[in-house]
C-alpha positions in Angstrom: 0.0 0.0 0.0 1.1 3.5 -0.6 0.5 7.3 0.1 0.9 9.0 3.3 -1.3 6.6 5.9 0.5 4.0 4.1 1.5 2.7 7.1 -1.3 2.4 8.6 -3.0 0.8 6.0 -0.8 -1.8 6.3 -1.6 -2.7 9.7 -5.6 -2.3 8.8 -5.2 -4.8 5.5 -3.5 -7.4 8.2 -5.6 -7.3 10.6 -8.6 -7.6 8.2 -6.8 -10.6 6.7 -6.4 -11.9 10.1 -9.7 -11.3 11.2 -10.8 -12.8 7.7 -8.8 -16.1 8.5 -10.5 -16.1 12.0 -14.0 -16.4 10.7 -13.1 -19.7 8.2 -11.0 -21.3 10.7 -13.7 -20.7 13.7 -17.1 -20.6 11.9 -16.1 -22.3 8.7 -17.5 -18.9 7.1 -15.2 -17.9 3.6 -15.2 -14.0 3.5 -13.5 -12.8 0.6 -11.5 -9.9 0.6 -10.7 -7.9 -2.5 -7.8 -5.0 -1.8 -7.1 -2.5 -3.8 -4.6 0.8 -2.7 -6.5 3.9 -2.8 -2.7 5.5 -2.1 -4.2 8.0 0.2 -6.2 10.1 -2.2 -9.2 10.3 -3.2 -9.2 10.3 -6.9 -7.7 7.2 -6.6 -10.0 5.8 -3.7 -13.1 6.2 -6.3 -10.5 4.5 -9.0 -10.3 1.4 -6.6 -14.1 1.3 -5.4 -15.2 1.6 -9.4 -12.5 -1.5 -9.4 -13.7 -3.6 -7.0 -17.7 -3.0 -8.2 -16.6 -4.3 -11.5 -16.2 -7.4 -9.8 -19.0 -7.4 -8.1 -21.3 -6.3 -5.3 -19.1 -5.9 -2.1 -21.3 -6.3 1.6 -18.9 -3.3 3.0 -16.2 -1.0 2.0 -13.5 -0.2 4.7 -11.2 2.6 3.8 -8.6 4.4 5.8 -8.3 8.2 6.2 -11.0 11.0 6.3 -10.1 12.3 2.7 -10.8 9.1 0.7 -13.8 7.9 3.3 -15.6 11.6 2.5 -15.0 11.4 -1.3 -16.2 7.4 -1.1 -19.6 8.2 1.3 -22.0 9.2 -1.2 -21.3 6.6 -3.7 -21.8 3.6 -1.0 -24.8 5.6 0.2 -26.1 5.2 -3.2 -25.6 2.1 -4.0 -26.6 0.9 -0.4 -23.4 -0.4 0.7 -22.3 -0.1 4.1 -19.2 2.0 4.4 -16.6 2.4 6.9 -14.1 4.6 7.9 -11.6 3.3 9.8 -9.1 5.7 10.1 -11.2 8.6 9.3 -11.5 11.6 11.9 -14.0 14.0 10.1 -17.1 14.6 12.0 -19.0 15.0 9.1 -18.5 11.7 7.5 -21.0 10.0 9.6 -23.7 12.5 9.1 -23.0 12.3 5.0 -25.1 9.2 5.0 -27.2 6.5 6.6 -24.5 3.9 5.7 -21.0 5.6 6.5 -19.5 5.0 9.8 -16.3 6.1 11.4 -14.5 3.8 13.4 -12.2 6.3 15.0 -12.4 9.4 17.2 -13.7 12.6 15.4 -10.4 15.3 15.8 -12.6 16.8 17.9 -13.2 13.9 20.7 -9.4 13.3 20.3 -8.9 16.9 21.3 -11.1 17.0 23.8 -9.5 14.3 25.6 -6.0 15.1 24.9 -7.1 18.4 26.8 -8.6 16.8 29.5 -5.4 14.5 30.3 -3.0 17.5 30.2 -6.0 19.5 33.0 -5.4 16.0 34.6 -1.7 15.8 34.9 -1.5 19.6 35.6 -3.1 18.8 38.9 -1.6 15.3 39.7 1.8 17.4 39.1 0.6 20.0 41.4 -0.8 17.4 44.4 3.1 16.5 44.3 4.9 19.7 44.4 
């Protein structure tokens, strides 16, 4: 996989594949998986859906970051497919349509707690001085 969440794409496509290899050997369930690199941009996240619907009709689309998942949202929406977001940050992604979830904190929530650890160690740091 390329582009700049690269990375962490990496670790989502193995733990999918994992996860993937969990269901046939626990449940006997095949789940194919079709992977295509979206490389971080959108243009080319709309290239590798239009890809993968060639194929077929997939039950879900998981994408990384907030950029592709926004550009992807009202294309699953339309065609009913569930889509998820699994890096993706933007608050807005989950209100674009019925079928577009995020399964990681919006930038605000991961603000919002980052504030409230630093409040927190302010005053454990100030019960020891």
């Amino acid at each position: 996989l390329s582009g700049y969440q690269s990375l962490y794409g990496t670790e989502v496509k193995n733990s999918l594949l994992m996860a993937v290899d969990d269901e046939f050997r626990n449940f006997g369930r095949k789940i194919e998986l079709q992977i295509e690199d979206n490389k971080d941009s959108p243009v080319w996240g709309m290239s590798a859906l239009n890809k993968i619907l060639a194929q077929g009709s997939p039950i879900a689309i998981i994408n990384g970051g907030s950029s592709v998942a926004m550009a992807l949202a009202t294309k699953a929406d339309k065609l009913g497919i569930p889509m998820i977001g699994v890096l993706a940050s933007d608050e807005p992604l989950s209100t674009l349509s019925r079928k577009s979830y995020r399964a990681y904190l919006s930038s605000k929530l991961q603000a919002e707690g980052l504030a409230d650890f630093i409040v927190d160690f302010r005053t454990l740091a100030t019960l020891y001085k």
